[in-house]
C-alpha positions in Angstrom: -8.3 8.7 -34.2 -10.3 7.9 -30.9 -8.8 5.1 -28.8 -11.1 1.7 -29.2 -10.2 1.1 -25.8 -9.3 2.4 -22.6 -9.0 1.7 -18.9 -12.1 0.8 -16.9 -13.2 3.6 -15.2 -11.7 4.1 -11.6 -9.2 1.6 -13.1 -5.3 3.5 -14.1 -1.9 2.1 -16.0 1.3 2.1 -13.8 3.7 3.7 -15.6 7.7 4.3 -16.0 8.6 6.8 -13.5 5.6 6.5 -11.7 6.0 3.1 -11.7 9.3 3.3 -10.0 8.3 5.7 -7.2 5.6 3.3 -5.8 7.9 0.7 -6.1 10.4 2.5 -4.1 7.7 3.3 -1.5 6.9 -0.2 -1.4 10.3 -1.1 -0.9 10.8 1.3 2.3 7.4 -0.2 3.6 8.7 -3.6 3.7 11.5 -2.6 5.2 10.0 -1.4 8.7 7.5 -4.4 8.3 10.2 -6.6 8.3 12.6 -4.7 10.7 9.3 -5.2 13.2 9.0 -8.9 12.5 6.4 -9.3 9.3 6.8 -11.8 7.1 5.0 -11.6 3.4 2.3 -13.7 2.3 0.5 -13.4 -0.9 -3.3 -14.4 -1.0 -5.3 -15.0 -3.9 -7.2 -11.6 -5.8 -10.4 -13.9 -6.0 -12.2 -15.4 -2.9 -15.1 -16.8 -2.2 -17.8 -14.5 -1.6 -19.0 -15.8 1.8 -15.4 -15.3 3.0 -16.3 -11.5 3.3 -20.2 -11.8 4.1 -19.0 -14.0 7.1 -16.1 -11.4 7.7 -17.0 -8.1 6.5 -20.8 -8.4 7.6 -23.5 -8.8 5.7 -25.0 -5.0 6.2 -21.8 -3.0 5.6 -21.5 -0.8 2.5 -18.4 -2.9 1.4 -20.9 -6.0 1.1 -24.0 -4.5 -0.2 -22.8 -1.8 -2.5 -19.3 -2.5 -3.2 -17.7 -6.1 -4.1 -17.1 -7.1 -7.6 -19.1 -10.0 -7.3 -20.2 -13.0 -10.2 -20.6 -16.3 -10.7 -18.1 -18.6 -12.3 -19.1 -21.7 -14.7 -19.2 -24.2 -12.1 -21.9 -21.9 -10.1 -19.8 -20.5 -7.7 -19.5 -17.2 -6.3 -16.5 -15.2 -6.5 -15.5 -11.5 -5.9 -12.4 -9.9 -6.7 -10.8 -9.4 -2.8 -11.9 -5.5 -1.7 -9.7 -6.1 1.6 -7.0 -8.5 2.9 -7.7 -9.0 6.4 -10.4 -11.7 5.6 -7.9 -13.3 3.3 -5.2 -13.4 5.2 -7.2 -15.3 8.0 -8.6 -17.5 5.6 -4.7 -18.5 4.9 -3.7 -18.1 8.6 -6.6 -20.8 8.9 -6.5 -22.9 6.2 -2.4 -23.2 6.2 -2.3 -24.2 10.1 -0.2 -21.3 10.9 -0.8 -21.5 14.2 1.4 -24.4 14.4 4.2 -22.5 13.6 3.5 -20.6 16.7 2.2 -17.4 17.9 1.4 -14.6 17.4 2.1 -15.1 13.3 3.1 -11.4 11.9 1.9 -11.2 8.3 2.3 -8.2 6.0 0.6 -8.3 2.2 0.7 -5.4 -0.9 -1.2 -5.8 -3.5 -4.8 -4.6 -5.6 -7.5 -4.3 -4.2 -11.3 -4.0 -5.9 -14.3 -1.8 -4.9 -16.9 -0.4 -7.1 -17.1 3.3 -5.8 -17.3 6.4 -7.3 -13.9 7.6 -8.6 -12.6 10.3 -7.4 -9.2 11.8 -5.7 -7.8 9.1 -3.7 -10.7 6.7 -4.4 -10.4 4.6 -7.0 -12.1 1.2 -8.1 -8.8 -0.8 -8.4 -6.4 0.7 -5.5 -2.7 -0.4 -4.0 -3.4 -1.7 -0.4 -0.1 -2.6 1.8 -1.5 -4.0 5.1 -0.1 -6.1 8.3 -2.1 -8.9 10.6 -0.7 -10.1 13.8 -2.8 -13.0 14.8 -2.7 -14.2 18.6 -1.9 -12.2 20.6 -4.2 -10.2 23.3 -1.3 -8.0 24.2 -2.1 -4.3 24.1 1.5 -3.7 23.3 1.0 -5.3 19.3 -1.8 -2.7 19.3 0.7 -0.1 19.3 3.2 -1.6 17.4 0.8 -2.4 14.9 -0.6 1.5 14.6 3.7 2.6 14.7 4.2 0.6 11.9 2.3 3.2 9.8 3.9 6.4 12.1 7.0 5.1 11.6 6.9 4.6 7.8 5.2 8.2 8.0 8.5 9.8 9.1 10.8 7.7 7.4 9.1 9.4 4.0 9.4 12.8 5.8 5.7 13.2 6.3 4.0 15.1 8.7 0.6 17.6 8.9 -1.4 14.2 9.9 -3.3 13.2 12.8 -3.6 9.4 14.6 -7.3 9.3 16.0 -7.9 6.2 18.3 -10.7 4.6 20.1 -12.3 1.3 21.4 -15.1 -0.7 20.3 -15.6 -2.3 23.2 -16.2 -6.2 22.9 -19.1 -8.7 23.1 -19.7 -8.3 26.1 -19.9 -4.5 26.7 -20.8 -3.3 23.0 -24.5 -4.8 22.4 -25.6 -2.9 25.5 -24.4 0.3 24.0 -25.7 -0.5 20.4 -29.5 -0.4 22.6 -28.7 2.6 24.1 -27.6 4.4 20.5 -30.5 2.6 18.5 -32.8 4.1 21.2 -31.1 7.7 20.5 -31.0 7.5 16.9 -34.9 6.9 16.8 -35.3 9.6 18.6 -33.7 11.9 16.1 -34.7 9.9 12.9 -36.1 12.4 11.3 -33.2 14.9 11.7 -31.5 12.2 10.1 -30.4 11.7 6.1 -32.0 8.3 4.6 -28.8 6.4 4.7 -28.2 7.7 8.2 -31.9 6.0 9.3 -31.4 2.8 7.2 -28.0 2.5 9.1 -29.6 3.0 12.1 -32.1 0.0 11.8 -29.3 -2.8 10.4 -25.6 -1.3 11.8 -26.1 1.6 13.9 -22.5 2.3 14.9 -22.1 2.8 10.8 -24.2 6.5 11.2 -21.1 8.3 12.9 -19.3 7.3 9.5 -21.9 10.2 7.9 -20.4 13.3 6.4 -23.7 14.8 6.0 -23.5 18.4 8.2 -26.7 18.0 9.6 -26.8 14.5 10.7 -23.4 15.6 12.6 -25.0 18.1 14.5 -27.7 15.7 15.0 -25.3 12.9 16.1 -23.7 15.6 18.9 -25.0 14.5 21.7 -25.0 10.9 21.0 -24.3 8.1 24.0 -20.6 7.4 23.1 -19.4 4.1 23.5 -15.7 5.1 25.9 -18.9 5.4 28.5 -20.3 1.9 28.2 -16.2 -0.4 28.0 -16.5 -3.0 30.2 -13.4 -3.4 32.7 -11.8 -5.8 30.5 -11.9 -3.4 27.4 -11.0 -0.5 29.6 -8.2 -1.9 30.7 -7.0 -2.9 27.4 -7.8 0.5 25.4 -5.8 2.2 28.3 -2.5 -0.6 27.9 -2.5 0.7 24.1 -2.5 3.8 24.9 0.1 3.5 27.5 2.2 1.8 25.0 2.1 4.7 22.2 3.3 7.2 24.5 6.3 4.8 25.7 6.9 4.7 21.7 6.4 8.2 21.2 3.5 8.6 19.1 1.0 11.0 19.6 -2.2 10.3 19.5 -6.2 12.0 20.2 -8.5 9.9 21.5 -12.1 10.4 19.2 -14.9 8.2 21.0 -16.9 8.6 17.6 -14.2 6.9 15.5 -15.5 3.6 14.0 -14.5 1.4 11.0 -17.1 0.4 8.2 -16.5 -3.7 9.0 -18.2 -5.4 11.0 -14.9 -7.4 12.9 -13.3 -4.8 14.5 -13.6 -4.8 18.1 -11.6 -3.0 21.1 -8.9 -0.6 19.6 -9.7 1.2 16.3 -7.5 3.8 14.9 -7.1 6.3 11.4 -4.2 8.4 10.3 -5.8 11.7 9.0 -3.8 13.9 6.6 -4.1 17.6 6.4 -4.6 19.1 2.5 -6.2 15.7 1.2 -9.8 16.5 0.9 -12.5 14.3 1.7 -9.8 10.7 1.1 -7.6 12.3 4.0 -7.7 8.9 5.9 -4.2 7.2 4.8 -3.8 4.1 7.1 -6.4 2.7 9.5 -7.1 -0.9 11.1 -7.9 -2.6 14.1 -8.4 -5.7 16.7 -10.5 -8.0 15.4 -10.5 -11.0 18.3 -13.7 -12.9 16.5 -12.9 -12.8 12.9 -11.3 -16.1 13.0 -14.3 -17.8 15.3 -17.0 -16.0 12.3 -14.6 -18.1 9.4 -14.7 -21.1 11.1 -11.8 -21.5 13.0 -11.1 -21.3 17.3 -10.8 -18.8 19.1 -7.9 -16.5 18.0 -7.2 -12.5 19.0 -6.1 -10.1 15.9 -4.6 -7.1 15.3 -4.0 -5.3 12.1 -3.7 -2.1 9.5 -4.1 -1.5 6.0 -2.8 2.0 4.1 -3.7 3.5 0.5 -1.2 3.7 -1.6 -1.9 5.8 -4.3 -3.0 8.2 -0.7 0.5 7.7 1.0 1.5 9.4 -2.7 -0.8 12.1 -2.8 0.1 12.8 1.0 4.2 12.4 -0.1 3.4 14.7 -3.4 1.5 17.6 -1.3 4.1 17.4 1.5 6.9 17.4 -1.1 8.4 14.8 1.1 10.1 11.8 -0.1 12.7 13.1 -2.8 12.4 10.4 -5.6 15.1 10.2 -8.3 14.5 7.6 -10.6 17.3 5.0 -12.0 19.8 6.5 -14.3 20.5 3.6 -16.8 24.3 2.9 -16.1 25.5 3.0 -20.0 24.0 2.9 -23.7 25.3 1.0 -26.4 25.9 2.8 -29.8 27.2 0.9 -32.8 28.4 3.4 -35.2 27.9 2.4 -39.3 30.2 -0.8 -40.1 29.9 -1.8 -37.0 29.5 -5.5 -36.2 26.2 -6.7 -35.0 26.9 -9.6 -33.5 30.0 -8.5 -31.8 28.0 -5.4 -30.4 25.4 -7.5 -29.0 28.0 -10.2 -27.2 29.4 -6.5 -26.0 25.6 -5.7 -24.3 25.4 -9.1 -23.3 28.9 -9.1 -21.5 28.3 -5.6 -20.0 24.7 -6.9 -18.5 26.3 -10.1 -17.2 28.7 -7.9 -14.9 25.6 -6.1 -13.2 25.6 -2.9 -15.2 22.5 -1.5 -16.6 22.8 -1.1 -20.2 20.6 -1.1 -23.0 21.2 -0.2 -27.0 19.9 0.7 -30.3 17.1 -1.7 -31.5 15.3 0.9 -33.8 18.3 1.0 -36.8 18.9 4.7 -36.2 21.9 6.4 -37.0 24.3 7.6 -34.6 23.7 11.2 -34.1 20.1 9.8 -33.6 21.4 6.8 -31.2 23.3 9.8 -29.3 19.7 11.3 -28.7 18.1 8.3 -27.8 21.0 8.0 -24.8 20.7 11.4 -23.7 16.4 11.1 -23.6 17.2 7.7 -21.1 19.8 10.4 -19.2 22.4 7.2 -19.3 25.5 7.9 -17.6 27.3 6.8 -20.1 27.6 5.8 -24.0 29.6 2.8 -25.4 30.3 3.8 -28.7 31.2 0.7 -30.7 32.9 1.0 -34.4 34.5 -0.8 -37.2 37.9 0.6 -36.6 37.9 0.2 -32.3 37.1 -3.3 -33.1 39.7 -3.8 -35.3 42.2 -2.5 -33.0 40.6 -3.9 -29.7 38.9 -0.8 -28.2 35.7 0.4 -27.5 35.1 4.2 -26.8 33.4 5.6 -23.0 31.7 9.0 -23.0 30.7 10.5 -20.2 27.2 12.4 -20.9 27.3 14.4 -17.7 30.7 16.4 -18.5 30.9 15.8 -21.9 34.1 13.8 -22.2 35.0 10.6 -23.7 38.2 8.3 -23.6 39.3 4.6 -25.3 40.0 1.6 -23.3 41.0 -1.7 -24.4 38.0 -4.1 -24.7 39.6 -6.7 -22.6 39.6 -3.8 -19.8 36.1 -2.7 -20.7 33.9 -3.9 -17.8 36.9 -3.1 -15.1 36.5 0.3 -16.4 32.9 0.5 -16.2 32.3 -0.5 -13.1 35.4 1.7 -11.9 33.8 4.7 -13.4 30.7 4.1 -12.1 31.9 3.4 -8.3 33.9 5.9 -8.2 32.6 8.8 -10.8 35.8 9.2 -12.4 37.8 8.5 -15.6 40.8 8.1 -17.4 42.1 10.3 -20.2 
C-alpha cells in the first residue's frame, strides 16, 4: 500500500543511529564553543520578515528566492529563520546584552529553512551550528572565530579541506570598488549568463558567486577588491591573518571570495572540502560591523560563522573520520512465564533509578523471543526474572557478549550491575 504521506520534499526524519551520531557531533561542537567562551542561546524558528530584508538585503538570493515566507491571521509577516545571525542580533538587541558587557560570545544549533533545490548536501530544512561575537573590533576574534570550525575539524579527525579568506573592505573603501566592478561587468555583459547580468545591475559583488564556466573565464580579469582596502581594512585583514598563523592554521588568501549576504564586511572566510561535490563549502561566516546599525540598534562590530551539519557528516562519512559507536543499552529485562508483573516492573524501575540503561518486554512475547529482542538492542546484559528466583530472592545476570550467566541475590542486584558494568567482569 502506498504511503498517504511522506516528508516534504528537501525535508528528512532523524532517526535512531543516525540520530545519535549528530547528536554526538553536536555534543563535541559545544564543547570547543564553550572551551573558547560561547555561551548558548536559543532564538525563535519564526521572525519577522523585515528582520532579514533589513539584515540579509533586499537583492540577495536568500531574500528573493529563498525564505519560507506567509502571512499569519493577524496580517503579519513571518518566515521560518533561513539563518541565525540576524536572529541572534535581534536578541543581542532586544535583550540588552550589551549590558552584560562586551564582546557577548553566543553559539546557536538548530533548523534552518530555505526553499532550494534538494540535492547532496542541500536540503530545504538543514542543521545549522553557528557562533556570533558581538563587540569587538579586534582582528584576533576574527581568528578565533574561523579556529573554532579548524579546531572542531581536527578534533573529528578531518582533513582534505581548504580555509579561503578574504576582505570586503568597509564603507568607506567598498562602494568605490563596487563602481569600478559595475563598470567592468558592463563591459563584458554579454559574455555573461542572465543571472550573472541581473546581479550585476542590483549586487554586483554576488557575480563572482557564479559557477557558470564561462562567466569565470569572463570574470578573470576582474578589478579585485584586496586592490581597492582602505588603510583601516588593510590593516585589519592583515591583524587576522597574523593571528591564524600564531594559531596555526593555514589558510589561502582568494581575493574573489564573497558571501551571498549583504552584512558582511572586512574578513570573509569558507572551509572547502575535497570529494563533496558542488556543497563542498562546510563552515563559512564573517564580520559584519553594521548589521546591528541596519536593525536598529548603535553602533556595534561582529564577528561570526555558521557550519552544515548534515555537510560536517558527509565530510566525516567520506573521510571515515570520526569512529561513532552508538550506546549499547546497559541490560534487558526478561520475565520468564509465571513471572510477576508488577514485581518485574518495580525491578526496571529500581534498575533505571540507579543510572543503568535498561528497558524490557512490552510486546507479551515469550522468552526465547524476549532473548531475541535483547540480542537485536546488542544489550550488555539480560535480567532474567522468574517465578522460582523470586521466590527464593534471586534474579539471574547473563552476559550476551561471552555467553555466560550467574545468580545474585536481589537485595545485591544493582551493586552487581553496576559492578559488572564498571569493571566488565563477573561472578560465577
Amino acid at each position: 500500500m502506498a504511503l498517504k504521506y511522506k516528508a516534504p520534499r528537501g525535508t528528512s526524519d532523524l532517526v535512531f543511529p543516525e540520530s545519535t551520531r549528530i547528536s554526538s557531533l553536536l555534543e563535541v561542537a559545544a564543547r570547543i564553543l564553550t572551551l573558547n567562551g560561547y555561551q548558548l542561546i536559543s532564538t525563535p524558528i519564526l521572525e519577522s520578515t523585515e528582520l532579514f530584508r533589513r539584515g540579509i538585503g533586499e537583492e540577495t538570493d536568500i531574500v528573493t528566492k529563498e525564505m519560507y515566507t506567509f502571512e499569519d491571521q493577524g496580517g503579519e509577516s513571518l518566515t521560518l529563520r533561513p539563518e541565525g545571525t540576524a536572529p541572534v542580533v535581534r536578541a543581542y538587541l532586544e535583550g540588552g546584552l550589551q549590558s552584560r558587557g562586551l564582546p557577548q560570545k553566543l553559539y546557536y544549533m538548530g533548523p534552518m529553512f530555505r526553499r532550494e533545490r534538494p540535492q547532496a548536501g542541500r536540503y530545504r530544512q538543514f542543521l545549522q551550528i553557528g557562533a556570533e561575537a558581538i563587540g569587538s573590533r579586534d582582528p584576533f576574534i576574527d581568528a578565533e572565530i574561523i579556529s573554532i570550525s579548524n579546531n572542531l575539524f581536527k578534533k573529528l579527525g578531518l582533513s582534505h579541506y581548504e580555509l579561503l579568506v578574504n576582505s570586503v573592505g568597509c564603507a568607506e573603501c567598498r562602494p568605490g570598488y563596487v563602481r569600478m566592478l559595475s563598470g567592468f561587468l558592463e563591459g563584458i555583459s554579454q559574455q555573461l549568463c542572465g543571472e550573472c547580468r541581473r546581479r550585476s545591475r542590483e549586487n554586483p559583488l554576488r557575480v563572482f558567486d557564479c559557477k557558470n564556466e564561462s562567466c569565470r573565464e569572463a570574470l578573470a580579469r576582474a578589478p579585485v577588491i584586496g586592490e581597492q582596502l582602505c588603510p583601516a581594512c588593510r590593516e585589519h585583514f592583515n591583524g587576522a591573518l597574523r593571528h591564524l598563523e600564531r594559531l596555526g592554521v593555514a589558510y589561502t588568501i582568494d581575493d574573489r571570495l564573497v558571501r551571498g549576504l549583504d552584512y558582511y564586511t572586512n574578513t570573509t572566510f569558507e572551509f572547502q572540502f575535497e570529494g563533496l561535490g558542488s556543497q563542498n563549502t562546510v563552515s563559512a561566516g564573517g564580520r559584519y560591523d553594521y548589521l546591528t546599525e541596519q536593525l536598529g540598534g548603535p553602533e556595534t562590530p561582529g564577528v561570526g560563522f555558521s557550519l552544515g551539519v548534515e555537510r560536517l557528516v558527509m565530510a566525516v562519512e567520506a573521510q571515515a573520520a570520526f569512529p561513532f559507536s552508538p550506546e549499547r543499552l546497559d541490560v534487558f529485562v526478561v520475565a520468564a512465564p509465571g513471572a510477576d508483573r508488577g514485581r518485574v516492573l518495580d525491578i526496571l524501575t529500581a534498575v533505571r533509578a540507579a543510572g543503568v540503561s535498561a528497558d524490557a518486554d512490552f510486546m507479551e512475547r515469550g522468552l526465547k523471543a524476549q532473548m531475541k529482542q535483547a540480542a537485536r538492542l546488542e544489550a550488555r546484559l539480560v535480567l532474567i526474572i522468574g517465578k522460582d528466583e523470586l521466590e527464593q530472592g534471586e534474579v539471574t545476570l547473563r552476559d550476551l557478549d561471552r555467553s555466560k550467566q550467574w545468580r545474585v541475590p536481589l537485595s545485591g542486584m544493582v551493586a552487581e550491575l553496576r559492578r559488572f558494568l564498571e569493571d566488565g567482569c563477573f561472578n560465577g
